[in-house]
C-alpha positions as CSV (number, residue, x, y, z in Angstrom):
1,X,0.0,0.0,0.0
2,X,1.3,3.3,-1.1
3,X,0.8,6.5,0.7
4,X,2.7,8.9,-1.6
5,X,2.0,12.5,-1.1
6,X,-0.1,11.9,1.4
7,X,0.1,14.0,4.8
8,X,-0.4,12.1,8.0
9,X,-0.6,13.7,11.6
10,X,0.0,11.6,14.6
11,X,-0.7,12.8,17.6
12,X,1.2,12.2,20.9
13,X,4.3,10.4,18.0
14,X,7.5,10.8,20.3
15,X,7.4,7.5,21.9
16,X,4.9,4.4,22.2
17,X,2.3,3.3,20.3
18,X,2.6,6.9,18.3
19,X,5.8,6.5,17.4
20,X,5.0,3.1,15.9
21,X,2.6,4.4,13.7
22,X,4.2,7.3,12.3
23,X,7.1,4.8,10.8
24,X,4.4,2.4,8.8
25,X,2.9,5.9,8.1
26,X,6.0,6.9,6.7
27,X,7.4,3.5,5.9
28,X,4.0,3.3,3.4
29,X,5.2,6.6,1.9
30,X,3.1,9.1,3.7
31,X,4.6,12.4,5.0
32,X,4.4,12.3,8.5
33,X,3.9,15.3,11.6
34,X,5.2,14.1,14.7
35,X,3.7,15.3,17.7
36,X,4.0,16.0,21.8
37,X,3.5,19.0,24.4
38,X,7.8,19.6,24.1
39,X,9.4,21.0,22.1
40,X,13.2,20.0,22.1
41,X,16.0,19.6,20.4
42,X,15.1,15.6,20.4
43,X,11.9,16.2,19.3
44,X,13.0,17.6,16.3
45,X,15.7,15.4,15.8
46,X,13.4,12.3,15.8
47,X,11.5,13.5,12.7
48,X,14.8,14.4,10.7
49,X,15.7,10.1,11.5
50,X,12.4,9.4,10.5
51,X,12.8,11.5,7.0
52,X,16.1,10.4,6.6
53,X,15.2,6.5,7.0
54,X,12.2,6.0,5.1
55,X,13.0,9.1,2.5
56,X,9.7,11.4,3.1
57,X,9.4,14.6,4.7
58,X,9.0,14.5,8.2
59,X,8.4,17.7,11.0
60,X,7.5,18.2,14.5
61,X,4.8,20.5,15.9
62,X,4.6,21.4,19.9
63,X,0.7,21.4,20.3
64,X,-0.4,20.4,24.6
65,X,-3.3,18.2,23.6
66,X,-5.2,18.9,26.6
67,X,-5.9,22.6,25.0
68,X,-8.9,22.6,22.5
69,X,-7.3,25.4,20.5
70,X,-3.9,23.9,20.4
71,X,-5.0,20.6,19.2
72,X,-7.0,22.6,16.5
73,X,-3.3,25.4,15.4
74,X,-1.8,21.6,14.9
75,X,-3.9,20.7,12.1
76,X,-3.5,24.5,10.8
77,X,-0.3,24.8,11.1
78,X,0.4,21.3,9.5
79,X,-1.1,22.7,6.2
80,X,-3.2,19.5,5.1
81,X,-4.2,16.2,6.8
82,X,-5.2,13.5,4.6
83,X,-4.9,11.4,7.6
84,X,-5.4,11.5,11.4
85,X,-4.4,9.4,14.1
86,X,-5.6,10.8,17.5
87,X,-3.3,8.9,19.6
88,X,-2.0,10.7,22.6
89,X,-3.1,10.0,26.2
90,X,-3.2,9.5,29.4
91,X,-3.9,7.6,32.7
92,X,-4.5,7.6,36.5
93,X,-5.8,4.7,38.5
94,X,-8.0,5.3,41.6
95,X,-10.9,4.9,43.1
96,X,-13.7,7.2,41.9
97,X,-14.1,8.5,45.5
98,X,-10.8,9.6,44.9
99,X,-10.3,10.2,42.1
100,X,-8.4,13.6,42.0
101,X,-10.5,16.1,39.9
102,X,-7.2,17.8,37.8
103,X,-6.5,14.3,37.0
104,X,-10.4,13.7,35.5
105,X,-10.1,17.0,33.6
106,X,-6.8,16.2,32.3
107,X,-7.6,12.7,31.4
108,X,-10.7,13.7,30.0
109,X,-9.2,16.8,27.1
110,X,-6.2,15.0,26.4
111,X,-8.2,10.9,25.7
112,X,-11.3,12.3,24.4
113,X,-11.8,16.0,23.8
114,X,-8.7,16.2,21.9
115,X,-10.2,13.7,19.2
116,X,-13.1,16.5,19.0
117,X,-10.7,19.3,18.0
118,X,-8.6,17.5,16.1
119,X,-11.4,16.1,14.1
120,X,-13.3,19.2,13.4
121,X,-10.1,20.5,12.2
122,X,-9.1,18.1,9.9
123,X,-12.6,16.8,7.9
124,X,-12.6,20.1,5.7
125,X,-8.8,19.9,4.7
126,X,-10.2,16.3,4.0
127,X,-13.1,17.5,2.3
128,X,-11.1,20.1,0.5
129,X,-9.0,17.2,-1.2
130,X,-11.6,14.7,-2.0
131,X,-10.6,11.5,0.5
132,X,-9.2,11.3,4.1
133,X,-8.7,9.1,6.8
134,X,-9.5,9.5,10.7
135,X,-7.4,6.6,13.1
136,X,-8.4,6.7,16.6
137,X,-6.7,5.0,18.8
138,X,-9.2,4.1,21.7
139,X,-8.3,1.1,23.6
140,X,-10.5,-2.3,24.6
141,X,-11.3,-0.2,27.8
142,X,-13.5,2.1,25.3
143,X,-15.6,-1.5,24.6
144,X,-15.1,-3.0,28.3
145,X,-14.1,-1.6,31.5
146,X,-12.2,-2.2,34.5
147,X,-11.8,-0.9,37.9
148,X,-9.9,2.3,39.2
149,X,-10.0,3.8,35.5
150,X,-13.3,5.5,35.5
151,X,-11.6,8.2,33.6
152,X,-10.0,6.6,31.2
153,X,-12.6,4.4,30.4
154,X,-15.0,7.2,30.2
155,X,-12.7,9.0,27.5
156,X,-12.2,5.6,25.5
157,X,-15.5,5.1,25.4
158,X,-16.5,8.5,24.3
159,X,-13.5,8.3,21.8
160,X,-15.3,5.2,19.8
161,X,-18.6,7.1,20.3
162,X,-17.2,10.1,18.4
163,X,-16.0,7.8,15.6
164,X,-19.3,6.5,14.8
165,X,-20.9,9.3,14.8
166,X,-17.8,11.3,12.3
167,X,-18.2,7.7,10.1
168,X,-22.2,8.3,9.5
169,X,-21.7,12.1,9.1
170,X,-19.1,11.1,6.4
171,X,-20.3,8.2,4.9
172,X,-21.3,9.1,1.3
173,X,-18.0,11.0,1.1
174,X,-14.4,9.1,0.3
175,X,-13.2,9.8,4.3
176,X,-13.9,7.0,6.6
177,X,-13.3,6.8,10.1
178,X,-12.5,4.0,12.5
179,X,-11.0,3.1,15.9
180,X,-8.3,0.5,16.8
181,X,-8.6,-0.9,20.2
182,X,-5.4,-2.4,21.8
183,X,-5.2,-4.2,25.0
184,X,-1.9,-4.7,26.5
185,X,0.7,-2.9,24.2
186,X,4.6,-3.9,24.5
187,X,6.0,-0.1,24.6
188,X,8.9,1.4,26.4
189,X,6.5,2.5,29.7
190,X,5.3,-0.8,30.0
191,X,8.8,-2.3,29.2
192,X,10.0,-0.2,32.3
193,X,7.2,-1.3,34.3
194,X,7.7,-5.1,34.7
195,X,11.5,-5.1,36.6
196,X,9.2,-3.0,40.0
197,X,6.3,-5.7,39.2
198,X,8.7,-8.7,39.3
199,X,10.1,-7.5,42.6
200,X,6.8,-6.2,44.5
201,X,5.3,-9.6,43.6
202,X,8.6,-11.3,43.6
203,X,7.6,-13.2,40.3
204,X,10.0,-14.1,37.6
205,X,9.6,-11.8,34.1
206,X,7.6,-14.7,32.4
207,X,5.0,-14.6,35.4
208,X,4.5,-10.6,36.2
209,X,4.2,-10.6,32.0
210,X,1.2,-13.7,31.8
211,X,-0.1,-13.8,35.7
212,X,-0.4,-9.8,35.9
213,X,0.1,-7.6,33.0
214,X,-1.6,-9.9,30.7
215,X,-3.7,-11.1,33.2
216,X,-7.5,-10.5,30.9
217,X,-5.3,-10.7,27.4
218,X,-5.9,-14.5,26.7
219,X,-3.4,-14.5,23.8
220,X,-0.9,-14.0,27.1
221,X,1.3,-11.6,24.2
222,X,1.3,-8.1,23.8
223,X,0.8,-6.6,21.4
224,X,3.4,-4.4,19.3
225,X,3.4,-0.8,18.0
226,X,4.6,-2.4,14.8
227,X,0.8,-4.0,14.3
228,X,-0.8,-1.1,15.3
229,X,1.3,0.8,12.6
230,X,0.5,-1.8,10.1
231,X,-3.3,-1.7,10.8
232,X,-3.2,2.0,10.5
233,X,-1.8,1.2,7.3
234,X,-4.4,-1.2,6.6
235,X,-7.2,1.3,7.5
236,X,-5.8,3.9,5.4
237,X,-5.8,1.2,2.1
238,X,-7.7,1.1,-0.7
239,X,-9.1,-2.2,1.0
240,X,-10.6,-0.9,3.7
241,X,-13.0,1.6,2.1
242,X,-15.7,0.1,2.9
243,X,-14.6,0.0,6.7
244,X,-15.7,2.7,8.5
245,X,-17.9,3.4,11.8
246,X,-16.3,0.7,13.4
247,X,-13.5,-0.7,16.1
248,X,-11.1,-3.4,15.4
249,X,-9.7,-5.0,18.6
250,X,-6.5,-5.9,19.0
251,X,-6.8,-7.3,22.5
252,X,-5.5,-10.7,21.9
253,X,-9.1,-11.9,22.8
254,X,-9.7,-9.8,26.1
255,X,-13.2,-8.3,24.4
256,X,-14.0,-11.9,23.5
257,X,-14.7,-13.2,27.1
């Protein structure tokens, strides 16, 4: 699948799952706008490798995602977005008695109300060039739900919410617009998580990864940000026309139970 001259914009790119799909973005020959709430020397560095590697063009943009007009200058100041991944995000785990309010509200604009800007932002550059492509990334807590996240799972939720409703208002147009819902994800936060898991359990890798992490993942494997990337990819396919309104799961059958 080719993606030439295409423009994607990945929110929340730096590290992660985002990360991951801005190089199959760029791998499939889109250009790609990294993004995060820095704005260093790295940052910038980051998409000059990911030009130089796969040969498109490549920037970064500073937008904070929790602010509804920052999220919105991102699309603007990118200049076209043929395709959108609303990736960036958050989490806090407590009890909803206390569950600290600045960590609801933060939760809240950067999971979900970001995917509103960014959305009404990008369908008329969309619009404008005849075909586009809206990639949420939600999560299988936006289908099911689980205790201590009532934030998060609120936002997921809303996020496949808003994708149904952008996939019926643009459904007789060439724009389609779906969610991906991971489980378990193998990135660099979780990496770094499992060494304080193995000792506060004092479990061996294997266990803290199958017995804890992967506890409601009955595959018992994460998944990667390579996937993702390619499913993106998938999505954004001439195949996949015909797909929109909907949430493909890759939980490893967590959903399923």
């Amino acid at each position: 699948m080719s993606l030439t001259q295409k423009t994607a914009i990945v929110t929340g790119s730096t590290s992660g799952i985002g990360l991951g799909v801005v190089r199959e973005l760029a791998r499939a020959g889109a250009n790609v706008v990294l993004n995060s709430f820095t704005n260093s020397d790295e940052d910038h560095a980051l998409a000059e490798g990911i030009s130089a590697e796969f040969g498109v063009t490549a920037r970064y943009i500073q937008a904070d995602m929790s602010d509804g007009a920052a999220c919105r200058g991102l699309i603007a100041q990118a200049g076209a977005c043929d395709i959108l991944v609303n990736n960036a995000g958050i989490q806090h785990v407590a009890p909803i008695e206390e569950f600290p309010v600045d960590k609801w509200d933060a939760i809240i604009a950067i999971n979900m109300n970001s995917t509103f800007h960014t959305m009404a932002a990008a369908l008329p550059m969309m619009r404008a060039a005849g075909w586009g492509r809206v990639v949420n990334i939600a999560s299988a807590h936006g289908l099911t739900a689980s205790p201590y996240k009532a934030a998060y799972v609120a936002a997921k939720h809303g996020v496949v919410g808003m994708t149904k409703t952008v996939a019926l208002e643009t459904a007789e147009e060439a724009i389609t617009c779906n969610a991906i819902c991971p489980g378990y994800v193998l990135t660099p936060l979780v990496e770094a998580q499992i060494p304080n898991t193995m000792k506060e359990y004092n479990l061996s890798r294997e266990d803290v990864v199958k017995n804890v992490l992967l506890q409601r993942q009955p595959s018992k494997e994460f998944a990667t940000v390579e996937q993702i990337g390619g499913t993106t990819v998938f999505l954004c396919s001439d195949a996949a026309d015909q797909i929109t309104g909907t949430t493909l799961s890759m939980d490893g059958g967590w959903t399923a139970l």
